[in-house]
C-alpha positions, 0 to 999 in steps of 0.5 A: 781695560775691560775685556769684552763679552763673548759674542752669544754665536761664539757660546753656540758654535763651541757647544756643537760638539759634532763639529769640533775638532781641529781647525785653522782660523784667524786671531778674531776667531780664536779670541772669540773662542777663548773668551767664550769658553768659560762662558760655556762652561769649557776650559780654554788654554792658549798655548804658544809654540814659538820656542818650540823647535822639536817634540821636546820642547812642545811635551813641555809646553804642553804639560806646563799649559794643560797641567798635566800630572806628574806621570806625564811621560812627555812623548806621543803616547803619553800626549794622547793618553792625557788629551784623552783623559783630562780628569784633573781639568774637568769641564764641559768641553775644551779649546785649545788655541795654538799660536806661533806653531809655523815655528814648530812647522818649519823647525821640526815638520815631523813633530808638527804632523804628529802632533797634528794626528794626535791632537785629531785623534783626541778631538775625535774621541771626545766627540764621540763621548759627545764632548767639544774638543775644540783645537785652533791653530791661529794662521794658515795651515793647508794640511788643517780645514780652515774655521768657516763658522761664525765665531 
């Protein structure tokens, strides 16, 4: 099966580092996403957060999926060093897509919000470095503006 180019718009969106950040979407939007990462020179990871049932289990899911090195301190601290860092994934800009989090939501809500505020934070700092750092979380999160680009 092939997969399919990404859309030219989804390579445009993704380059618009001031409007990264975290954001809600649907499935169509994240697959545009992720397929136009590369595309764009980023790296892009789907991560899912199904078994995720506290901040454990999601700082071993995330050190699996971001390749974090071996120093990696596997708590809140060490989540936002890392996100903030990112030197061993070099690349033009990131996109991160989550999916299955309303586990973790329903499951841990604290560790959901933290991660939350963490994942802002980072995006915040990489757009001040005038680097995209988008992250997706696929569903419907009411405490996360919801993705109206075109993607």
């Amino acid at each position: 099966m092939k997969t399919p180019l990404p859309r030219p718009d989804a390579i445009d969106v993704l380059r618009q580092a001031g409007a990264s950040g975290l954001y809600a979407c649907s499935e169509e939007h994240a697959r545009s996403f992720f397929q136009a990462g590369p595309a764009a020179g980023f790296n892009a990871c789907r991560i899912d957060l199904g078994l995720a049932h506290d901040a454990a289990r999601v700082h071993d899911i995330l050190s699996r999926a971001l390749h974090f090195p071996e120093w990696y301190g596997r708590n809140w601290d060490a989540l936002a060093d890392c996100l903030c860092d990112l030197s061993w994934e070099e690349a033009d800009g990131y996109v991160l897509i989550f999916q299955r989090a309303d586990s973790l939501q329903r499951s841990a809500p604290e560790a959901f919000a933290t991660l939350l505020a963490v994942l802002a934070d980072a995006a915040a700092f990489w757009r001040d470095e005038g680097v995209a750092f988008w992250v997706l979380f696929i569903g419907q999160f009411p405490q996360i503006g919801q993705l109206e680009a075109r993607a």
